[in-house]
N, C-alpha and C positions, 0 to 999 in steps of 0.2 A: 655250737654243734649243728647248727642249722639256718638254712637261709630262707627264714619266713619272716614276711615282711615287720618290722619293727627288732627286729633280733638281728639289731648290726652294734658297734661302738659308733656313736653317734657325738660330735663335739658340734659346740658352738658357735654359728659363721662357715664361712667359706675353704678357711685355711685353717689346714694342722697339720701336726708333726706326729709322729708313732716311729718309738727305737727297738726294734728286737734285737736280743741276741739270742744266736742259732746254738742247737745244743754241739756245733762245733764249727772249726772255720774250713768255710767252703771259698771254692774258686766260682763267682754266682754267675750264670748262663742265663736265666730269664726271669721274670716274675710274673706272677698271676694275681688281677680284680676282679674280684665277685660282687655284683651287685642281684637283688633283684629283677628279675625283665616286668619290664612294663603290663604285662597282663596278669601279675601278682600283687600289682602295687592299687591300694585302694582307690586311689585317683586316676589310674592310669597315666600315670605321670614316674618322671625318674629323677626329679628335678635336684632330690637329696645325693643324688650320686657324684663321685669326686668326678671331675673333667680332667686337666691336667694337674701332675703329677708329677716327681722326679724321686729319686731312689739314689742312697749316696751308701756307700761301702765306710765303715768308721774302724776304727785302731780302738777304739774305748769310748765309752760313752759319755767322756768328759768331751770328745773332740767337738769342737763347731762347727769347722765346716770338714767334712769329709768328704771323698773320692766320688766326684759324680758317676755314678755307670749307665745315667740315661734318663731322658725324659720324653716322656709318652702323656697320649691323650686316651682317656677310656671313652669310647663311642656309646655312647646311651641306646642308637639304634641297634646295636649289634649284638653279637650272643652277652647273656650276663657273665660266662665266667671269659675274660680274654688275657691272652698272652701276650706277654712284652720282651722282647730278648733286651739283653745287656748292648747296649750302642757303642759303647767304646770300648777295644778290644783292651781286654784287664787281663794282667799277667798277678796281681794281690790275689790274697785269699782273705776273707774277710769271715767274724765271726758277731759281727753286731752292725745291721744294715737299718738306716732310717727312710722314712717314707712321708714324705714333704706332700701334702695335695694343695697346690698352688689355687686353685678353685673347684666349684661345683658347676652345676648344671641348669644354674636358678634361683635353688633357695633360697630365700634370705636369712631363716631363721638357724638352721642346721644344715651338717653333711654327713651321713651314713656313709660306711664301710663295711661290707661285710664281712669277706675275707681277703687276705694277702696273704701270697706264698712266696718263698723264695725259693727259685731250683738252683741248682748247680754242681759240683763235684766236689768230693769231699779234698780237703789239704791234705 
């Protein structure tokens, strides 16, 4: 409900995976990463924050590999909430999209996530 520092989903290591499904299927247009900015974080540091990233569109949450719609870099320097549009033009509508952070910023121990959103239009 809130982005103060320590109030993120926080896993283990550099890489993880997170599957939502959306309370219906959209045709997705962009996604949004929230981190802390750097002059909330006790260290002044962002180093827990995901770096790169990719977002895959899924049929069911049984699937493995599902529909990439794109891979982006979250800028540590930049505003904490940033937008990422969809890369590759998607004609699916998708109702359970997973969120891959290939690395962080640093860490060694942990990666914080605050928030992720999906936009897009409804199917």
């Amino acid at each position: 409900p809130d982005v103060y520092p320590g109030n993120c989903w926080a896993f283990k290591g550099s890489q993880g995976y997170l599957v939502i499904r959306l309370s219906m299927k959209i045709y997705p247009t962009a996604f949004t990463v929230e981190h802390i900015p750097k002059t909330l974080s006790p260290t002044g540091t962002i180093t827990s924050a995901p770096r790169s990233f990719s977002v895959y569109g899924l049929d069911d949450e049984y699937q493995e590999e599902g529909k990439l719609l794109g891979e982006y870099v979250y800028d540590q320097d930049g505003e904490p909430l940033q937008m990422f549009p969809v890369m590759d033009k998607n004609e699916e509508a998708f109702q359970i999209v997973e969120l891959r952070i290939l690395s962080n910023w640093g860490h060694a121990a942990y990666t914080c996530l605050y928030r992720f959103r999906v936009h897009g239009k409804p199917a």
